[in-house]
PARORO-710979 format. One record per atom (N, C-alpha, C): x, y, z. Coordinates in steps of 0.1 Angstrom, whole numbers, plus 5000, padded with zeros to 4 digits. Atoms other than C-alpha are relative to their C-alpha. Layout:
XYZ;...
***
This chain:
499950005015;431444387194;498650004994;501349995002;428044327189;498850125000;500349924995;426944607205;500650154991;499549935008;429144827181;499449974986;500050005016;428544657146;499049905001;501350055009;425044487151;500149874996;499750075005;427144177142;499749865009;499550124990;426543807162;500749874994;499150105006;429443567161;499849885012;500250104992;427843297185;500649894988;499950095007;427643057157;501649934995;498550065006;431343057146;500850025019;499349994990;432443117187;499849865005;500650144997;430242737192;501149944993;499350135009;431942587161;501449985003;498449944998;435642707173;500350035019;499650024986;435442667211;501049905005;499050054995;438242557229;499449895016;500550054988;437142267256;501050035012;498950034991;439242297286;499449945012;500150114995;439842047303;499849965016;500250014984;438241967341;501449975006;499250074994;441241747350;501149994992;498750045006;444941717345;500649875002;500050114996;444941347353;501649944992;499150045006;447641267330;501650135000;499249894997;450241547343;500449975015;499450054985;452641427375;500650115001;499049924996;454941717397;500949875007;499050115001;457641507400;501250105017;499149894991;459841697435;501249945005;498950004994;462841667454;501049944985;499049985011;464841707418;501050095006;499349924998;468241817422;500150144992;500449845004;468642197416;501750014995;499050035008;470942257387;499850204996;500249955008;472142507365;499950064982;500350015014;471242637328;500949884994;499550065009;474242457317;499949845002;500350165000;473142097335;498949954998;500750065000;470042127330;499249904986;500050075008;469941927295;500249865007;499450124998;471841687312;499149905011;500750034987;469541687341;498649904993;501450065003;465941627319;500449864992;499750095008;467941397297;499749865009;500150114989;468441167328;498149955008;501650014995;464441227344;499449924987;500550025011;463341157306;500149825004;500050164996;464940807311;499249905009;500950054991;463740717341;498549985003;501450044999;460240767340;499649964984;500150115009;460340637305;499549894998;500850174995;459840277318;498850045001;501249984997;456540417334;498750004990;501350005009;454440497299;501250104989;498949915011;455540747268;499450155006;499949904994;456041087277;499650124988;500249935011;454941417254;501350054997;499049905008;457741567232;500650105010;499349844992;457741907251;499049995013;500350044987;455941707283;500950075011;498549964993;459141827306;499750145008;499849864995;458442187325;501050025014;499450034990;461042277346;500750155011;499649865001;460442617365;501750035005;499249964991;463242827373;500750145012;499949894993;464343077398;500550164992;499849895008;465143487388;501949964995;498950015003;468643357391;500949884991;500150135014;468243077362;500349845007;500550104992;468342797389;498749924999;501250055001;466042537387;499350025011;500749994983;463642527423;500049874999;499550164994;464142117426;498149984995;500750115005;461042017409;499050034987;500049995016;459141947378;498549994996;500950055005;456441907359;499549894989;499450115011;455841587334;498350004994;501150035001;453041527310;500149874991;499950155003;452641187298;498350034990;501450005011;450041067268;498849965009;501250114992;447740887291;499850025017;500450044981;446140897329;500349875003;499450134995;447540547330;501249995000;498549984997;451040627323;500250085010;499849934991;450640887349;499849945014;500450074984;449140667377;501149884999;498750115002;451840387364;501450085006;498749904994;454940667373;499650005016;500249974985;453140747406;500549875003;499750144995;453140377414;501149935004;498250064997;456940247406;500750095001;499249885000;458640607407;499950065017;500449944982;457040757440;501249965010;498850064988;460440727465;500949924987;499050035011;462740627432;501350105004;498849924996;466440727447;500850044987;499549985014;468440887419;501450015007;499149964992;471040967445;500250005013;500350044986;471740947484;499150155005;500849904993;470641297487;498850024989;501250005009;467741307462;499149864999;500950085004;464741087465;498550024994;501449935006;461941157443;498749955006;501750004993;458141237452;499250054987;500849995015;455841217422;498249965009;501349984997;452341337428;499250024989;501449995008;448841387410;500250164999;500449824998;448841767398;498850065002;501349974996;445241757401;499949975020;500250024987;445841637440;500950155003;499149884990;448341947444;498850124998;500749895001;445542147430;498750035009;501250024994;443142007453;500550105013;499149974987;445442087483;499850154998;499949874999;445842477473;498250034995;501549894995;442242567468;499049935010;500150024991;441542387497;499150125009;500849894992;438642597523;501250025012;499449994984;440342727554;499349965011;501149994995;437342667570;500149835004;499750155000;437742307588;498249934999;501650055005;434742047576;500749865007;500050154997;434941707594;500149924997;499650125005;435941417579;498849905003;501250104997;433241177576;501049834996;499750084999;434640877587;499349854994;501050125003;433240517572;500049865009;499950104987;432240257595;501049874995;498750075002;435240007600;499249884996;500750125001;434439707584;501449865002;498350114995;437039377599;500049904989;499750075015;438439177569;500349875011;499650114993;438738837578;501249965002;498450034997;441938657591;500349904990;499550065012;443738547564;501049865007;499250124999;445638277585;498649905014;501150054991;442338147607;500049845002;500350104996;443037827596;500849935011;499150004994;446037807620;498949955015;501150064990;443137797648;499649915008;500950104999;441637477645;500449935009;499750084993;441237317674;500849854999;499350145005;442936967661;501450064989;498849945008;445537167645;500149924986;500050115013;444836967615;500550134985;498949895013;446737107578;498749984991;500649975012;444637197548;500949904986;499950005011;444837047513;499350054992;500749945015;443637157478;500149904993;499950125006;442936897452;499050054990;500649935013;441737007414;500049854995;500650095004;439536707399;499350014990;501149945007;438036747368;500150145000;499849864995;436937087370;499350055009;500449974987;436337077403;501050035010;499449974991;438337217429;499950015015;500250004988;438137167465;501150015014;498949964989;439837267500;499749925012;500550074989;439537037530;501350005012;499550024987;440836977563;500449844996;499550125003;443036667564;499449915018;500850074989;441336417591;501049845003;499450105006;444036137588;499849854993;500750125004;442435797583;498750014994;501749985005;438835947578;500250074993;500749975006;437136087556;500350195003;499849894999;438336487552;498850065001;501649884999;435936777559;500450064991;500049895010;435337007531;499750165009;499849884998;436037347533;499150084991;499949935016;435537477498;499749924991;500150055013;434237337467;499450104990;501049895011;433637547435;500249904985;499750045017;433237407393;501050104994;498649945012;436137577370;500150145007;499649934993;437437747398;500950014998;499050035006;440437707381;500349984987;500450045013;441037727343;501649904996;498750075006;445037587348;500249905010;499750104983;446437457379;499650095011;500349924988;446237607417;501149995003;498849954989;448937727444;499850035010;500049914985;449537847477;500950094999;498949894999;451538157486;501349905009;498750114988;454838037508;499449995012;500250004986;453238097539;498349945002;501650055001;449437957529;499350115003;501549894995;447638317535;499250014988;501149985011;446438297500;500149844992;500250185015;445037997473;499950144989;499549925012;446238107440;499149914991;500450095010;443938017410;499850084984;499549945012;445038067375;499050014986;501049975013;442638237343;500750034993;498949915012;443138327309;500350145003;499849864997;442738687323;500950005012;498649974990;445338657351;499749905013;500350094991;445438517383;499250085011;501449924990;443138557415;500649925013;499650054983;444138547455;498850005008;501149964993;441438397477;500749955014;499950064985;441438337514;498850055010;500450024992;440138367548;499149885002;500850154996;437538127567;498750014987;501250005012;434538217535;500949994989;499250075013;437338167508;499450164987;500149925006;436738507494;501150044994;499049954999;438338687470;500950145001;499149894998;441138927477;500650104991;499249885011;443139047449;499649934987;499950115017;443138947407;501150104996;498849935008;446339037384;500049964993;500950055014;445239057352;502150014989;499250015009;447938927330;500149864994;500450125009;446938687303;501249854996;499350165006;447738337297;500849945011;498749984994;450338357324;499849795004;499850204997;451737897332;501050095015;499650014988;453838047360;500250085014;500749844991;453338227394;501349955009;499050024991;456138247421;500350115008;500049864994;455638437451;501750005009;498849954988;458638607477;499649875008;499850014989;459938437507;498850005009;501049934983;457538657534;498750014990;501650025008;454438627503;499850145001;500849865004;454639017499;500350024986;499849955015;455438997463;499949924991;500150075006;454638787436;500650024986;499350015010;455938687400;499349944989;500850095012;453838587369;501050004985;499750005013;455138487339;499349924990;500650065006;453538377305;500449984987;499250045015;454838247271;499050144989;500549895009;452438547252;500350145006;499349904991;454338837256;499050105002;501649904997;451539187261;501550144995;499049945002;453239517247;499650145010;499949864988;454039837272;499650114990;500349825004;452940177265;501050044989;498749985014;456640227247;499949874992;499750085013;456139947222;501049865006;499350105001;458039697242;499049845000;501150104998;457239307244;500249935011;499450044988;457239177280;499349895001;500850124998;456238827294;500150005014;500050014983;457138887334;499550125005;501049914990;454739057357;501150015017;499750014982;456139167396;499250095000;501749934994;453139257415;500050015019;499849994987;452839397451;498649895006;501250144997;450539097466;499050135003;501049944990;448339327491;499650124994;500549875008;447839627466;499449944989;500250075016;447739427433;500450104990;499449915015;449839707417;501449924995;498950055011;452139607389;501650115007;498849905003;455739727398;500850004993;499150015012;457439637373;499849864991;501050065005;456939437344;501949984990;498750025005;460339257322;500049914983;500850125009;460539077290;501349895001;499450154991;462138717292;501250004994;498950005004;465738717287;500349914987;500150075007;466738557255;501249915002;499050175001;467938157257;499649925000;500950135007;466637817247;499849955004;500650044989;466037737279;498850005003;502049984999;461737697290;500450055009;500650004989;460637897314;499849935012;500850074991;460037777348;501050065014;499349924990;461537857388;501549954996;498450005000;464937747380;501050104991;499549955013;465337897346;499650134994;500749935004;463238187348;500850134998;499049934998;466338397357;499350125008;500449964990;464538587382;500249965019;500250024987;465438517420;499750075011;500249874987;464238687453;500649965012;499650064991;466138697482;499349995012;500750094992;465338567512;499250065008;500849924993;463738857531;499250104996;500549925010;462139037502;500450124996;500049925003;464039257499;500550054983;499950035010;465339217469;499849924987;500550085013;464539057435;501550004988;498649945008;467838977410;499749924989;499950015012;467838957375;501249904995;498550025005;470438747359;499849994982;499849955007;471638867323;501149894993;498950095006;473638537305;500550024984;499350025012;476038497281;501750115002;499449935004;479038717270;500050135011;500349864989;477939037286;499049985010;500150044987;476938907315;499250065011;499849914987;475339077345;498949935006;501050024989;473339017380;499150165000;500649824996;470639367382;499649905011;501049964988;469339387419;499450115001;501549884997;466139547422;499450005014;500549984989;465139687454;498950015002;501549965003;461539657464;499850055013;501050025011;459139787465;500050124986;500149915014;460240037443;500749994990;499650085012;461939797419;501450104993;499049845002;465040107416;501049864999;498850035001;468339937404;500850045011;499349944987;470639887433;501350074996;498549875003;473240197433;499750014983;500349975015;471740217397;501149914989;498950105007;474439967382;500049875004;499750135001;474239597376;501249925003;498850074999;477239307389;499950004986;499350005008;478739297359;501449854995;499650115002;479838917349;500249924986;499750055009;481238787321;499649914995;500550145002;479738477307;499249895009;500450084984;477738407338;499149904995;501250125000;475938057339;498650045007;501149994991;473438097368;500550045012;499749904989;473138237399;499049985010;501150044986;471438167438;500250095006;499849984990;470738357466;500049905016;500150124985;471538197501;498850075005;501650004998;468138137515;500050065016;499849944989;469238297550;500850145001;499649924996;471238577543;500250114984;500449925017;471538847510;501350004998;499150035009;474438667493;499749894993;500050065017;474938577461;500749934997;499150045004;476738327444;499749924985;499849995019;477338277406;501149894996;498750025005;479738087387;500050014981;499550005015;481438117351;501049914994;499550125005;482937847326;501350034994;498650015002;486337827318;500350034986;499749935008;487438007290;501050044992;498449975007;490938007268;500849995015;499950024991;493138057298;499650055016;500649944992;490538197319;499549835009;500650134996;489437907347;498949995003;501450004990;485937837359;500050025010;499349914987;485538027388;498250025004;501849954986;482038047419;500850065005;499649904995;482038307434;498850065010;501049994992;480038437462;500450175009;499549844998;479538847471;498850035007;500649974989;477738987497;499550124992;500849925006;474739227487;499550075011;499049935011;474839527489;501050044999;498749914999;478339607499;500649944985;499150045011;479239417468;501449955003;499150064997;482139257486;500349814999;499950135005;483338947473;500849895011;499650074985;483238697502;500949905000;499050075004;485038397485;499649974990;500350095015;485938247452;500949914999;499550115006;487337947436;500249924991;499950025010;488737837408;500349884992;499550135003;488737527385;500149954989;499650005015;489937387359;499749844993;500750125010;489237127330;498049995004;501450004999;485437227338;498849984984;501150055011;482437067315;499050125005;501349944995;479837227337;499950005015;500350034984;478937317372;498350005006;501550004996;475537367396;500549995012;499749944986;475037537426;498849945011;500950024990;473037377458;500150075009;499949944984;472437567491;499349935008;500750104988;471637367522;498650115005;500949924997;468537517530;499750105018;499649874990;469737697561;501050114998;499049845006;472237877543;501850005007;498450054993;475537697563;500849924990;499350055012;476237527530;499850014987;500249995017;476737577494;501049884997;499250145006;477537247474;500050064987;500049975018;478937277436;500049884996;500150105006;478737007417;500850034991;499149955008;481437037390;500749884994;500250135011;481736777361;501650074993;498350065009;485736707347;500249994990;499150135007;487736587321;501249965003;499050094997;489336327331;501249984988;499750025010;490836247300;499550044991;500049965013;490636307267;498449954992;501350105000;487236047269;499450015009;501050064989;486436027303;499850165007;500249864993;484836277326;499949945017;500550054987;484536297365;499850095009;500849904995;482336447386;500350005019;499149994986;483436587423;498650155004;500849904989;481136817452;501050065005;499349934991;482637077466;499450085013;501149944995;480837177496;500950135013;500149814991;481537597510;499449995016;500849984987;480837597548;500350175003;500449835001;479637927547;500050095016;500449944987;479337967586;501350065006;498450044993;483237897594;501250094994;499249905007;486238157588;501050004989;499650005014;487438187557;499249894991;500550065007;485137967543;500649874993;499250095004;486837637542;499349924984;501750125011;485337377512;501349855002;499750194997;485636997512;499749934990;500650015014;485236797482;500149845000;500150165004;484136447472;499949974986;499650035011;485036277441;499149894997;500750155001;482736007423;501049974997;499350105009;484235707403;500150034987;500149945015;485035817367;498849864995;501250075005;482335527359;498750085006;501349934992;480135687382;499350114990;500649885006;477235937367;498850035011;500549964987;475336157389;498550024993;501349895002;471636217386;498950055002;500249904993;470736377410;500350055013;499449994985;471536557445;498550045007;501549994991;468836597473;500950035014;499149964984;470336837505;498449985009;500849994989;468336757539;499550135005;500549854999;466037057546;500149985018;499249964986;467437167579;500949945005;499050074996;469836957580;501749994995;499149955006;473236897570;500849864992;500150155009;473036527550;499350064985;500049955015;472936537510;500149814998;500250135005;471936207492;500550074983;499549995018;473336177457;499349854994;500250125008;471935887432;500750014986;499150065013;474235757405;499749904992;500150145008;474535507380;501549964997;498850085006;477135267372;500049884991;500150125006;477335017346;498249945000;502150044998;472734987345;499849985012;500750024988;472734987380;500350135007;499849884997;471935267400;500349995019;499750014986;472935337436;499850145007;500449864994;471735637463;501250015011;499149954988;474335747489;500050095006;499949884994;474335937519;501050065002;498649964991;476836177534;499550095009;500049864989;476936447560;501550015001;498649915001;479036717561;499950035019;499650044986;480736657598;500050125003;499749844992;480836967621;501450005002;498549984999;484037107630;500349965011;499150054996;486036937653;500450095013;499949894987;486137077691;501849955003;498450034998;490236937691;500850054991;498949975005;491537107663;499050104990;500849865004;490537437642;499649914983;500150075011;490337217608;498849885000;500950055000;487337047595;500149884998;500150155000;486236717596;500149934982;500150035012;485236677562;498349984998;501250075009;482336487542;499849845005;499950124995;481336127557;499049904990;501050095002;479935867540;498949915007;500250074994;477235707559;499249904998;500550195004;475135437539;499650044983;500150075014;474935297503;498549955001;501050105007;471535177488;499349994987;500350085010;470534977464;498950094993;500749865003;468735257441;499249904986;500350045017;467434967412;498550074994;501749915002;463835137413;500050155002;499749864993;464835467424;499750104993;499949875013;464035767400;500150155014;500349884992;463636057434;500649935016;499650034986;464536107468;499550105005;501049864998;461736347484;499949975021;499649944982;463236477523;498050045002;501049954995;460436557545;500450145005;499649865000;460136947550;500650015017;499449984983;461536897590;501449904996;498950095003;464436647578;499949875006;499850114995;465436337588;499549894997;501350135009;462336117570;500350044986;500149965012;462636077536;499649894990;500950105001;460735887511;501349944984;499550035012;462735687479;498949934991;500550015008;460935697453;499749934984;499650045014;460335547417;498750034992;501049945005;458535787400;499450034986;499850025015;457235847360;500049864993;499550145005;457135557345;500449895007;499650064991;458635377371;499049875003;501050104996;457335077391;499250045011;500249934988;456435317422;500349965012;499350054990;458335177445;500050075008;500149944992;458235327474;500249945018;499050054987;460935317507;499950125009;500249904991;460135497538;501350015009;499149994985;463535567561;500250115007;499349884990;464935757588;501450005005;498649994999;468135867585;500850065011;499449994982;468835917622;501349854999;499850124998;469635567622;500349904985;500050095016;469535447584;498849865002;501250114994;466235227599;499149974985;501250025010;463735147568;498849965004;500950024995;460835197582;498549914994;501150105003;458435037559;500050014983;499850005014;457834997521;498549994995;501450005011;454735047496;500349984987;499849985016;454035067460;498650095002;501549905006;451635297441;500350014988;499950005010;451835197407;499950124986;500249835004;452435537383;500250085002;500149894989;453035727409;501150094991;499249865005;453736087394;500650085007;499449874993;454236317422;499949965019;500850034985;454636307460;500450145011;500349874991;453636577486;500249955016;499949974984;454836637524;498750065003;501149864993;452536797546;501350105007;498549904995;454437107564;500549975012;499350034987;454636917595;501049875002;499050145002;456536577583;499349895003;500550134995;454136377595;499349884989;501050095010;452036237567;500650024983;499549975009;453036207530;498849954988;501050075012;450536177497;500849974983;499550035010;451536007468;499050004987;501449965009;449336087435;500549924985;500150025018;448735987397;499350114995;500749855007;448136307377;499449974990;500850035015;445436267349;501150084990;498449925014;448536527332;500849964995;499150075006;450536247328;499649895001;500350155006;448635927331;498550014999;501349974994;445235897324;499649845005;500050124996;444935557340;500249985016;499750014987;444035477378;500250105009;499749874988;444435837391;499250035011;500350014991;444135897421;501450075017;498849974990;446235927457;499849925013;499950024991;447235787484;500750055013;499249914990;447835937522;500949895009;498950044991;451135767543;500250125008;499249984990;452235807575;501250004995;498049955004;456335907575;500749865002;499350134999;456535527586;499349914983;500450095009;455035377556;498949954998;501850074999;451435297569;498850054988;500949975008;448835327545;499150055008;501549904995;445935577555;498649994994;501050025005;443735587531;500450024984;500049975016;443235547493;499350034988;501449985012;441035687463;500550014990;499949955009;440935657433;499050124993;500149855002;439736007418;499850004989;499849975012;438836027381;500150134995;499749885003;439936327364;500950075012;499150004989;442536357394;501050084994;499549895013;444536627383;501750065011;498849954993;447036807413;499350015014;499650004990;447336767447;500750125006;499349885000;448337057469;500050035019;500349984983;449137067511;500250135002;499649854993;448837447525;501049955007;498749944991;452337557538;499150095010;500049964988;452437647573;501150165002;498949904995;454338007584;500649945008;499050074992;457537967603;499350025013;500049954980;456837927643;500250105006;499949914994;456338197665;500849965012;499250024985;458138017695;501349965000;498349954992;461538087709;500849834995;499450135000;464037817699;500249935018;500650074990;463837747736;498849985003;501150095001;460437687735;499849914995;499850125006;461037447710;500649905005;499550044993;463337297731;499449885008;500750034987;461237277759;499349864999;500950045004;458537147741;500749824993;499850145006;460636817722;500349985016;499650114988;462136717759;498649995007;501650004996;458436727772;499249934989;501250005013;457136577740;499149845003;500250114992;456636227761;498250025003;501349934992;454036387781;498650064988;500849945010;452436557752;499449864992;500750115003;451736237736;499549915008;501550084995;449936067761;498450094997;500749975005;447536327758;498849994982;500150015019;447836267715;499449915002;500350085003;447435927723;497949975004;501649984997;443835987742;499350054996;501049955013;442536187715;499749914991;500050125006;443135967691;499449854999;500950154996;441635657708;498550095001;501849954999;438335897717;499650014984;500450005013;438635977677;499449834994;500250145005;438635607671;499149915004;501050034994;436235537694;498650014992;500749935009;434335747676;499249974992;499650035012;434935697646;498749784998;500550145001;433835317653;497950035006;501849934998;430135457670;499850024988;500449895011;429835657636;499549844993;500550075009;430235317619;498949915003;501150064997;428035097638;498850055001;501249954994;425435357641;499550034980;500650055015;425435377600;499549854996;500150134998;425434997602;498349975004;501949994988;421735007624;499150054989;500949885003;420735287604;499749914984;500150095018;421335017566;499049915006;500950144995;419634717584;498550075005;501149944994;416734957598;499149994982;500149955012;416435067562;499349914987;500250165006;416334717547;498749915007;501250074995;413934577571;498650064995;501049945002;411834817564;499250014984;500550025019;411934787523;499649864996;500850154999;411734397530;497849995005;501549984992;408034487551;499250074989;500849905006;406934727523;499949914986;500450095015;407334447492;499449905007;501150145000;405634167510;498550065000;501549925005;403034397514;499250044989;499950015019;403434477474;499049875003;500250125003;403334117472;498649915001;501450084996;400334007496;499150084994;501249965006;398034237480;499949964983;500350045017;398834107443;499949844999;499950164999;398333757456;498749964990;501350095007;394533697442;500750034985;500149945016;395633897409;500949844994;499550095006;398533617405;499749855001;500950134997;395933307417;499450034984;501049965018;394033467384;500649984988;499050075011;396633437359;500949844998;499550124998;398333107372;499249865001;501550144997;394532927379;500649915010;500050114992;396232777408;500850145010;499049924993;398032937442;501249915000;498650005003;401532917437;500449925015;499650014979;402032917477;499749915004;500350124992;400032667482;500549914996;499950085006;400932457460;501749935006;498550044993;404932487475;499449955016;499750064991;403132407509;499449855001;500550104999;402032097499;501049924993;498550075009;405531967485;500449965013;500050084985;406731717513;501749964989;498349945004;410831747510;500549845002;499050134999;412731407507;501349975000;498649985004;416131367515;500349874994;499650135005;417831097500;501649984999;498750074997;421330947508;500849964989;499650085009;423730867481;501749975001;498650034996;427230667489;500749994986;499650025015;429530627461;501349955008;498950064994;432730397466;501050104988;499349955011;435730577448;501549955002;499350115001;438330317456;500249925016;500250124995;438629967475;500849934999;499450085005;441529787488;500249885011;499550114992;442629467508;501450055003;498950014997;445429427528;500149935013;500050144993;446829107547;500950035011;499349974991;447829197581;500349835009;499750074996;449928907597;499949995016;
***
């Protein structure tokens, strides 16, 4: 044109240039879409639309969906989203999203498909980067003394040590406001959790580096999976999503640190926290379930890691209360309150066949509550009456979940009786209840009897000891069973009763005045009892017990804040190696016990040799002031005009005797 008419349009072709754009970062191919025709496919984008929805907001006329000469779609799509972060958010929770049995979608980068086709033919070597080995995130497992970790936030100081029992711990870790809330462990201890206003942070291995951060503000509570591959943050300030919503629950894949899904807090006037959060995971990660209360009701199970609604439909529960998974196997159990002539009815359905394993129904119900024995052989209900028109009364029903048809057994308090609280034995199959009657309170055990090798019908529920609960506020099992500590905690006097319920023995008794909280270690052996500056500030501190009662050691701690034993992973050895190992465990402690004494031995060198090292120290600062002294002798002859010294050795010392009568009597022996 120029070249014709002499004319140059640089100036207006600069002002009016079109940029185009290096990268389509914000444009996913979405594949394995079912292949429709003209007349489904409304129906088809309408559904895709939805779905990647959640992921970020999508353009208007975002959607391309080629199709074949014969108006068939070819099974996949194109999407453009407002943002490269909505787009990397779809890849993330969508990638492997089942829509169907035969359709699983594959959502890619269109800039990575574009890399792929102009690709050289020409092969170029891969430049490898030298491997660098991450540390062992369970190392502390190691230690020759097989000794357990604790964490302990002071002030704002935070520290990690090795537990030494009677002595003096070894430090691991110390940092300043290493921590802006509280601290955690994962379930299995591979990570220390420490909480910012910008989200939280996973450190570990033997340098205490860190691993991952998940940035999500403010967050008070974190609660990871079962197996510690998935975590849970929640925070009272909700953050708003791409679409405008307002969410306060994070689920986060631990080992990536990507967000898979994100929820906002169901609405009820309940706080926050693990009971109430209405979030549960079952026991093998695989699942995560939602529960949905009130009226319209429902359980959602989300499958992870790609957080997909199971079979895309929610249980569906009418006025559901609350809801547990059994902690051994992926069943559910729920119950709902009695209703016009609808009864109160648990119920328990097997996930995911959705087959309803047993239910039960009851009536004149106030309220129920679901326990599961922590191996998953028993579910207890607790299920409050009216007795009368005034009175109420409260009865256990305990589900042996192992046995055919799922018998249940049920115990009845006293209509005076009020329950408050239940405590099942972790691995065991004993349940302590504490009541009150008339201002006095009482703890009782039971065990649920095994079944009966003479007749197919169960034994029942046994009572086997009553005690005197007048200090009692807790009852805190040791994580192996059988030890357990009675407590009187809050306020209380801190009373504190060590037994073993093999035998109903009371092994020994303490106090710890205040006492707010008390911590197992993960092997049953040692137990710490603490004063949280969070609730007293007076005396804080802790003290470490033996499982018999012995006192270990005690500090007080200012600014004493939380207490925290790393969990141990479950055992790698064979229940007959376990076996092996208790009938052999004779033998194994003589060895324990010669450690032990060499420790003590030790232990005692260390102190006499500090002992040597004070008196060395002292003699030596005694030799260095006389020497002061003898050289300031003329100076203080000069000011006193006389020697002092001498003057005391010319003082000649007199003792002097003095009797004193302080009574005097006769008496006339015949």
């Amino acid at each position: 044109m120029e070249e014709d008419y002499g004319l140059d349009f640089s100036d207006i072709e600069a002002q009016y240039a079109v940029q185009v754009p290096n990268t389509f970062d914000n444009i996913v191919v979405v594949d394995n879409v079912p292949v429709v025709d003209e007349a489904k496919e409304e129906k088809l984008l309408k559904v895709i639309r939805k779905i990647f929805s959640s992921a970020g907001t999508i353009k208007p006329d975002g959607i391309t969906m080629p199709k074949n000469p014969n108006g068939k779609s070819k099974g996949f799509l194109f999407m453009e989203f407002e943002s490269a972060a909505d787009a990397q958010k779809a890849i993330a929770t969508l990638d492997g999203y089942k829509m169907d049995k035969a359709h699983v979608l594959v959502v890619s980068k269109f800039d990575d498909i574009e890399t792929f086709a102009e690709m050289s033919d020409e092969f170029e070597e891969v430049q490898v980067e030298p491997y660098v080995e991450k540390e062992h995130l369970k190392s502390w497992l190691s230690d020759p003394k097989a000794r357990d970790q604790f964490a302990i936030m002071k002030g704002d100081e935070v520290g990690i040590y090795f537990n030494n029992k009677s002595e003096s711990p070894d430090r691991c870790q110390s940092k300043s406001n290493w921590s802006d809330l509280f601290i955690s462990w994962s379930s299995y201890g591979s990570y220390f959790v420490t909480i910012h206003k910008q989200g939280i942070a996973l450190w570990g291995g033997p340098s205490w580096q860190k691993i991952n951060r998940f940035p999500h503000p403010n967050v008070t509570m974190v609660d990871f999976s079962p197996k510690e591959n998935y975590v849970m943050t929640w925070s009272p300030d909700a953050f708003k999503t791409p679409d405008g919503q307002l969410h306060n629950i994070c689920i986060w894949d631990v080992k990536t640190a990507t967000l898979l899904r994100s929820f906002p807090t169901p609405a009820t006037k309940e706080k926050a926290g693990k009971e109430n959060i209405f979030f549960k995971w079952s026991f093998d990660d695989k699942y995560v379930a939602k529960m949905t209360p009130g009226a319209q009701g429902a359980i959602s199970v989300y499958e992870l890691p790609s957080m997909g609604l199971l079979d895309k439909k929610s249980f569906k529960v009418e006025n559901l209360m609350d809801f547990y998974w059994s902690p051994t196997e992926n069943v559910l159990s729920y119950w709902t309150p009695e209703i016009g002539n609808i009864p109160a009815r648990v119920t328990i359905v097997s996930v995911p066949s959705r087959n309803i394993v047993r239910t039960k129904n009851f009536f004149n119900v106030i309220a129920c509550k679901l326990y599961w024995q922590s191996n998953g052989e028993y579910l207890l209900v607790k299920v409050d009456r009216n007795k009368t028109k005034t009175t109420t009364i409260t009865s256990f029903e305990v589900f042996r979940m192992k046995e055919k048809d799922i018998p249940v057994d049920v115990v009845e308090l006293k209509v005076s009786e009020e329950l408050i609280e239940l405590y099942w034995e972790p691995k065991g199959n004993k349940f302590a209840i504490l009541t009150a009657e008339n201002n006095n309170q009482t703890l009782n055990f039971y065990e649920v009897q095994p079944k009966s090798a003479a007749t197919t019908s169960a034994v029942g529920v046994k009572q086997l000891k009553q005690v005197d609960a007048k200090n009692i506020s807790s009852v805190c099992w040791s994580p192996k069973g059988r030890f357990c500590v009675l407590a009187g905690l809050k306020g209380m006097a801190g009373t504190l009763e060590f037994w073993d319920t093999e035998d109903f023995t009371k092994l020994g008794a303490g106090e710890h005045y205040m006492c707010t909280d008390i911590e197992w270690d993960p092997t049953g052996r040692y137990v710490v009892t603490s004063v949280s500056y969070w609730r007293v500030q007076n005396d804080t501190g802790l003290i470490m017990w033996t499982l018999a009662g012995q006192e270990l050691t005690k500090q007080y701690i200012t600014g004493f804040k939380q207490f925290a034993w790393r969990p141990r992973p479950p055992t790698l050895l064979s229940a007959e190696d376990q076996k092996k190992l208790k009938k052999n465990l004779k033998e194994y402690s003589k060895q324990f016990d010669e450690e032990d004494a060499l420790e003590s031995n030790k232990a005692s060198a260390d102190v006499q040799e500090k002992r040597r090292a004070q008196w060395e120290e002292y003699k030596a600062l005694l030799a260095k002031f006389r020497a002061i002294k003898e050289s300031e002798r003329e100076e203080r002859i000069a000011i006193y005009g006389f020697d002092p010294e001498a003057v005391n050795e010319d003082v000649e010392e007199v003792e002097e005797t003095i009797e004193v009568v302080l009574e005097e009597s006769e008496e006339i022996i015949e």
